[in-house]
C-alpha positions as CSV (number, residue, x, y, z in Angstrom):
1,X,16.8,-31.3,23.6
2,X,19.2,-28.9,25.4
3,X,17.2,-26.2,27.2
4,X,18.6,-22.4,26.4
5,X,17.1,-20.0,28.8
6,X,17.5,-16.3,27.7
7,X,17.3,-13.7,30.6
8,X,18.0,-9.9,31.0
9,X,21.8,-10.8,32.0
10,X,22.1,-12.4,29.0
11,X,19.9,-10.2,26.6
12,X,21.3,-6.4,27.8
13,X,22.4,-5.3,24.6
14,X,19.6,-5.1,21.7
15,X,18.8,-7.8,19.5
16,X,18.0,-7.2,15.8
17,X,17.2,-9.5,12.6
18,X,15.8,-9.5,9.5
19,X,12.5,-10.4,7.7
20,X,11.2,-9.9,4.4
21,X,8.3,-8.9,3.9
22,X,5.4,-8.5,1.1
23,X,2.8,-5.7,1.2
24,X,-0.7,-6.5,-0.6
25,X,-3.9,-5.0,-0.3
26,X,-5.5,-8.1,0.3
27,X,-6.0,-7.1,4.0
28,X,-8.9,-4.3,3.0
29,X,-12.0,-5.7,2.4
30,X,-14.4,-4.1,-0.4
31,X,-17.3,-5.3,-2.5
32,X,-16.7,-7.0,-6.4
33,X,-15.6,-3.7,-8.4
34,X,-15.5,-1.2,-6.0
35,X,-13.0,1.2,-4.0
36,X,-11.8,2.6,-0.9
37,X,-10.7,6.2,-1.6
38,X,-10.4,7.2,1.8
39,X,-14.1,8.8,1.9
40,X,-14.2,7.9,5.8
41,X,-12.0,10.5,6.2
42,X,-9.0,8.3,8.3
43,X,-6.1,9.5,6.7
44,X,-5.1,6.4,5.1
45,X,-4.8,2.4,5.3
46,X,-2.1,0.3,7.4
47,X,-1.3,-2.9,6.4
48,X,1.2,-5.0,8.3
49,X,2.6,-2.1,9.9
50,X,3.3,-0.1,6.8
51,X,1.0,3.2,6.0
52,X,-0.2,4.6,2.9
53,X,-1.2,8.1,3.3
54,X,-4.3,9.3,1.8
55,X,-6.0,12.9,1.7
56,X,-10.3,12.9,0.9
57,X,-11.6,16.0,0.4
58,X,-15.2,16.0,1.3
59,X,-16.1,19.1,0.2
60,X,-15.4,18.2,-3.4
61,X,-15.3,14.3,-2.9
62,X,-11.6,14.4,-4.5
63,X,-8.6,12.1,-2.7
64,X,-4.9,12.0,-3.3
65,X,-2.7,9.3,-2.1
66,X,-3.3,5.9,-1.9
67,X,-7.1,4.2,-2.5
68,X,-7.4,0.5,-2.7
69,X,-9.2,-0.9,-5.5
70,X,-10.5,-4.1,-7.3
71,X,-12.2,-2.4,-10.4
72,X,-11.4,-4.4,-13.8
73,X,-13.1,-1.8,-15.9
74,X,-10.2,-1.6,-18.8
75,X,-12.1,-0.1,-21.4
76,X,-14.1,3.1,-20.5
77,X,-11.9,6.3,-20.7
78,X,-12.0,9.4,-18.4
79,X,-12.2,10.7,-14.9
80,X,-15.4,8.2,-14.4
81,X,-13.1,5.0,-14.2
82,X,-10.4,6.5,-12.2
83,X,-9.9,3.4,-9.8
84,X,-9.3,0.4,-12.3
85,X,-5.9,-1.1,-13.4
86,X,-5.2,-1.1,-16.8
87,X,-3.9,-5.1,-16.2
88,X,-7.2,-5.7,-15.2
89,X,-6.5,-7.2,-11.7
90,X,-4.0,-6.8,-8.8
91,X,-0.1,-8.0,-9.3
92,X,0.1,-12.0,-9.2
93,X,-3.5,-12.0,-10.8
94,X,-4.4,-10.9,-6.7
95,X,-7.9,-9.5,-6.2
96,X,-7.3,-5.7,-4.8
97,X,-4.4,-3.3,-5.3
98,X,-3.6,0.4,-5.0
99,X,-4.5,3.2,-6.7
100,X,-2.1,6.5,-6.2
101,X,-3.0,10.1,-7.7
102,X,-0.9,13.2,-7.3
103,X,0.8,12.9,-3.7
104,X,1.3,11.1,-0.9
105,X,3.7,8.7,1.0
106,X,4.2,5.5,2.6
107,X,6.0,5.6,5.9
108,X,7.4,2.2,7.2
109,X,7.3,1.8,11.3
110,X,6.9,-0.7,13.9
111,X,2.7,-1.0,14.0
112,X,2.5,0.2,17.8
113,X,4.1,-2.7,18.8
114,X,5.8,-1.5,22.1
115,X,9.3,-3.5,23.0
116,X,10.3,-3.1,19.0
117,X,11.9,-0.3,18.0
118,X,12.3,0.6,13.5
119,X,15.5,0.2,12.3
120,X,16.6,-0.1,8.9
121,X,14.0,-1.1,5.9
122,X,15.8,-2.5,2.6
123,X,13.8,-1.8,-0.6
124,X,13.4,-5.5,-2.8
125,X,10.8,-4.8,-5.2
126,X,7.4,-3.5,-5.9
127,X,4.7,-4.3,-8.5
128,X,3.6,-1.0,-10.9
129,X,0.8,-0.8,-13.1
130,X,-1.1,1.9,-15.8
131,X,-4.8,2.8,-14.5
132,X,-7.2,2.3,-17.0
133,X,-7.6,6.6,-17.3
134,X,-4.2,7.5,-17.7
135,X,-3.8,4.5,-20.6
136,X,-7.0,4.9,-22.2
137,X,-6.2,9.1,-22.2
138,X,-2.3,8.2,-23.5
139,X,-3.6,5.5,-26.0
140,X,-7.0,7.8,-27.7
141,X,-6.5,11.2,-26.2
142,X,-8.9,13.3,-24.7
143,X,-10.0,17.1,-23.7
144,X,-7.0,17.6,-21.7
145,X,-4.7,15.0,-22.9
146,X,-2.7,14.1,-26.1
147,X,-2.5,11.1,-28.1
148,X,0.8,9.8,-27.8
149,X,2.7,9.7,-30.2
150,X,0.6,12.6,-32.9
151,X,2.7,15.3,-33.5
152,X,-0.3,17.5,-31.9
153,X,-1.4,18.4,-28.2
154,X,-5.1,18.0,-27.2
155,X,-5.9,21.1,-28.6
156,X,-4.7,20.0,-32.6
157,X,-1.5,22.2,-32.7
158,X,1.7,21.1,-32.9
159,X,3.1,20.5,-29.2
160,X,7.1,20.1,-30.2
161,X,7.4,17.1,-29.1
162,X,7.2,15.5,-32.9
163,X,5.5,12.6,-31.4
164,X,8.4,11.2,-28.6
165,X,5.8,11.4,-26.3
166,X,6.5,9.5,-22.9
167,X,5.1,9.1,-19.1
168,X,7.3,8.1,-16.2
169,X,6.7,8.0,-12.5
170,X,9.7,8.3,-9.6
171,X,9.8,6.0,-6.9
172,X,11.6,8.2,-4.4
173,X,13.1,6.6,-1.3
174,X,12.8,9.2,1.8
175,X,15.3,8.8,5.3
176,X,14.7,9.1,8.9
177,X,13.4,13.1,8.3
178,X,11.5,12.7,5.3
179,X,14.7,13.9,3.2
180,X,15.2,12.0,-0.1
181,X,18.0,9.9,-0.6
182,X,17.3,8.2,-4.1
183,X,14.7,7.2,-6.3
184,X,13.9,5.0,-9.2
185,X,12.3,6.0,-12.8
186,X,9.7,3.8,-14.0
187,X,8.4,4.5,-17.7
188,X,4.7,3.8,-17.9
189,X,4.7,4.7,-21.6
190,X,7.1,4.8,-24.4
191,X,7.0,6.3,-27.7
192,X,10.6,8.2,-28.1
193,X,12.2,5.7,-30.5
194,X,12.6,6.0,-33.8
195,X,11.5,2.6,-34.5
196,X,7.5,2.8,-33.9
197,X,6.6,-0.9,-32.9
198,X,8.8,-0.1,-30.1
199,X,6.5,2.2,-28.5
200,X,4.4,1.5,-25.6
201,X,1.9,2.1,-23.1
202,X,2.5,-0.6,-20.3
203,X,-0.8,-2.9,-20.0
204,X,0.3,-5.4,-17.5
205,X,2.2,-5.1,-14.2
206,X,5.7,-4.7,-14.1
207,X,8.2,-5.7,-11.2
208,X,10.4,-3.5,-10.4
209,X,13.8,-3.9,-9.0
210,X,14.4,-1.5,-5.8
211,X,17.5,-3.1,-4.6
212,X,19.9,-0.6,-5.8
213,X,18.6,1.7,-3.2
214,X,20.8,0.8,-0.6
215,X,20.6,3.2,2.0
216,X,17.7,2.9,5.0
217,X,14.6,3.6,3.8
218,X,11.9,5.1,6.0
219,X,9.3,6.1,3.5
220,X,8.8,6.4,0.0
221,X,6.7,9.1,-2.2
222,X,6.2,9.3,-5.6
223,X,6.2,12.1,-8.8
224,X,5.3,11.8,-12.8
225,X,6.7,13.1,-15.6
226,X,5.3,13.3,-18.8
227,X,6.2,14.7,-22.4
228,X,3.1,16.0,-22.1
229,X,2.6,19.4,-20.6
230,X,0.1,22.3,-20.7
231,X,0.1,25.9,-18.8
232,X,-1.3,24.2,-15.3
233,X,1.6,21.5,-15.3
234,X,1.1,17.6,-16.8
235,X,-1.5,16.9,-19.1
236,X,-1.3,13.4,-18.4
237,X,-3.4,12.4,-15.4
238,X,-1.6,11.7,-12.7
239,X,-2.5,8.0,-11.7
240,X,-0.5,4.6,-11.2
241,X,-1.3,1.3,-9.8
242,X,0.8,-0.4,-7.3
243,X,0.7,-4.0,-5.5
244,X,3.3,-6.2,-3.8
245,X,5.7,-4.2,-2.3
246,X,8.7,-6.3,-0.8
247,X,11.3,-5.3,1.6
248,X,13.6,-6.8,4.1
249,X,12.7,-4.9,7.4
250,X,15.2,-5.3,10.2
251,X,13.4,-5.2,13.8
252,X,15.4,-4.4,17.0
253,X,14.2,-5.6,20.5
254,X,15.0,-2.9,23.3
255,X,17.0,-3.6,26.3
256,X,15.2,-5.8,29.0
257,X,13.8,-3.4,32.6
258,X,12.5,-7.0,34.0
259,X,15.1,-9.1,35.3
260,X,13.7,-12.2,36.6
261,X,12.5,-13.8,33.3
262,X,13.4,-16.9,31.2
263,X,12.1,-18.4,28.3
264,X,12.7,-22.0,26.7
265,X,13.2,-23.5,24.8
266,X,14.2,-21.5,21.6
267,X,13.9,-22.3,19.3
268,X,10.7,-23.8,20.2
269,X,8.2,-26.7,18.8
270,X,4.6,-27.0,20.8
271,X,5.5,-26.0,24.6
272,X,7.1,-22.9,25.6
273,X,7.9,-22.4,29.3
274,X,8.5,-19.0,30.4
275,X,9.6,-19.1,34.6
276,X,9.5,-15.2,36.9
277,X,7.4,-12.5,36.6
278,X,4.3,-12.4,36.6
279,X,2.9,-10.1,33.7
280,X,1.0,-9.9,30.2
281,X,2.7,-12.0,27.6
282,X,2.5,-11.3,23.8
283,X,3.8,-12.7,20.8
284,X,4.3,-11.2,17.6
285,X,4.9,-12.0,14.3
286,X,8.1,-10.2,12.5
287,X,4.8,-7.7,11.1
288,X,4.0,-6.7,14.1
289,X,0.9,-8.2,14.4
290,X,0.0,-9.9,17.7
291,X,-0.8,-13.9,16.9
292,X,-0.9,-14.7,20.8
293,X,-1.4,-13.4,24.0
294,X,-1.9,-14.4,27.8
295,X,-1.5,-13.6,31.2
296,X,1.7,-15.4,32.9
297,X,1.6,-16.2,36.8
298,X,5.5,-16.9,37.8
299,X,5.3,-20.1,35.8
300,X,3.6,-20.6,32.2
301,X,3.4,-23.7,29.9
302,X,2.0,-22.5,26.9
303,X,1.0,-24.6,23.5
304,X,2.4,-23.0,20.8
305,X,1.5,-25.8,17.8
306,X,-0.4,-23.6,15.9
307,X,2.3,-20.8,15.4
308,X,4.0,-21.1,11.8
309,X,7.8,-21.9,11.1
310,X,9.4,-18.3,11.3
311,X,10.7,-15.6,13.7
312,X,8.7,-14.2,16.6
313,X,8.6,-11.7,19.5
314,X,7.9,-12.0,22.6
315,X,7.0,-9.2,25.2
316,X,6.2,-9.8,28.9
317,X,5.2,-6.8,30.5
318,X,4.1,-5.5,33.7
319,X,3.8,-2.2,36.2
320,X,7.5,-2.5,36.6
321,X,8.7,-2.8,33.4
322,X,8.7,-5.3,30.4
323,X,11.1,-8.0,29.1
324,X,11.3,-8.6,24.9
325,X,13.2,-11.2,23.5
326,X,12.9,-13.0,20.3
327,X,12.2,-16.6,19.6
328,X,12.9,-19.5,16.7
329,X,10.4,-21.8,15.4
């Protein structure tokens, strides 16, 4: 095979490609029907280099954001059984999923990984779901909420809304500052035509289809809307599940400060040479996450069998600088 070295004279200007990738919840370990809900106080939960903000408040043991969750419960109503999906599992029958009430955000970036630098994240798809509270309180009604639709609010009156009664969440796409830049309606639960076995409150997870936001996507948040309403906003609570989110995420590598460096060959098989200076080498995977690391002395012959087919990046540094350049499998 034809040996390619790659060296800062030939790597000076940055190097970018894509990788989709699929964001579970599968990476947070919990007991059989139990939750996370952010009690330890961290702010949130990072998986693969993607975080999902969440907010505990200890002095009332409430949470907004994101909890993760493998609760099945789909049959007892109220605040009690806050965690569970309505579909009874995660998206693709998968164990654990997310749980989202009220507000929060998810903010895409590079996992630490020094040498990459975020560039542009294209929405594919993510997985949505009712929680068991919200459907159960849509479906039978409650003390705050309706049943949807009766002609009457939770209190027995007529509410105006004659019964086209309906709950919706945004999936709103944020830029580089937080701004939005355009979002996607999801209904949850329909009951606005006039044909009644058309109505519905959703019971299974639904894909949704994200590509039409084209623009660069740094983050995403989410709001409700519901038919509805009382004097302190929705009456509806404000829950959803969520699993499986899937976007093309395009990594850049910086420009190289170490000079005397080559790798090969590339793409590679089971040995990968690397010849100059001597340094720390890492490998990452196109998430971020390191799969290999070791320290190089001038000349390294390293058995790479075990990596899978795919992209990679690899980072030499040292106290002068670092060299990043990506490799083929």
């Amino acid at each position: 095979m034809k040996k390619i070295y790659f060296s800062v004279l030939t790597l000076m200007s940055s190097l970018t490609f894509q990788a989709q990738q699929t964001i579970g919840f599968e990476g947070i370990t919990l007991m059989s029907e139990s939750y996370n809900n952010g009690s330890d106080e961290s702010g949130g939960f990072t998986l693969s280099g993607v975080f999902f903000a969440n907010n505990y408040n200890s002095t009332w043991g409430s949470w907004s954001g994101f909890s993760v969750s493998n609760v099945t419960d789909v049959t007892t109503p109220g605040y009690s059984n806050q965690y569970a999906s309505f579909a009874g599992s995660g998206g693709e029958s998968s164990i654990n999923y997310g749980v989202y009430a009220s507000s929060g955000s998810i903010t895409f970036h590079n996992n630490g990984v020094e040498g990459l630098e975020p560039t542009s994240v294209n929405l594919t798809s993510i997985q949505v779901a009712n929680t068991t509270y919200t459907a159960l309180s849509m479906r039978d009604g409650d003390s705050f909420g309706k049943q949807f639709g009766s002609i009457n609010g939770a209190d027995g009156n007529p509410d105006g809304t004659n019964g086209a009664d309906f709950f919706k969440i945004w999936i709103v796409a944020l830029g580089q500052n937080t701004e939005r830049i355009d979002s996607v309606e999801v209904y949850l639960a329909d009951f606005r035509s006039s044909d009644n076995n058309e109505d519905y409150i959703l019971d299974a997870w639904q894909t949704v289809d994200l590509s039409a936001i084209t623009e660069s996507v740094y983050g995403l948040t989410f709001s409700f809307e519901s038919s509805d309403n009382g004097q302190w906003g929705m009456n509806t609570p404000a829950y959803f599940a969520l699993d499986n989110l899937v976007f093309n995420n395009t990594l850049g590598v910086r420009n190289q400060t170490l000079e005397n460096v080559s790798v090969y060959p590339n793409p590679i098989q089971n040995q990968l040479r690397i010849k100059g200076d001597k340094g720390l080498v890492e490998i990452f995977d196109v998430n971020g996450s390191l799969v290999q690391s070791f320290e190089h002395n001038q000349f390294s012959n390293v058995d790479v069998s075990n990596l899978m087919s795919g992209v990679y990046v690899l980072k030499l540094s040292n106290e002068q600088g670092v060299f990043t350049t990506k490799l083929m499998k």
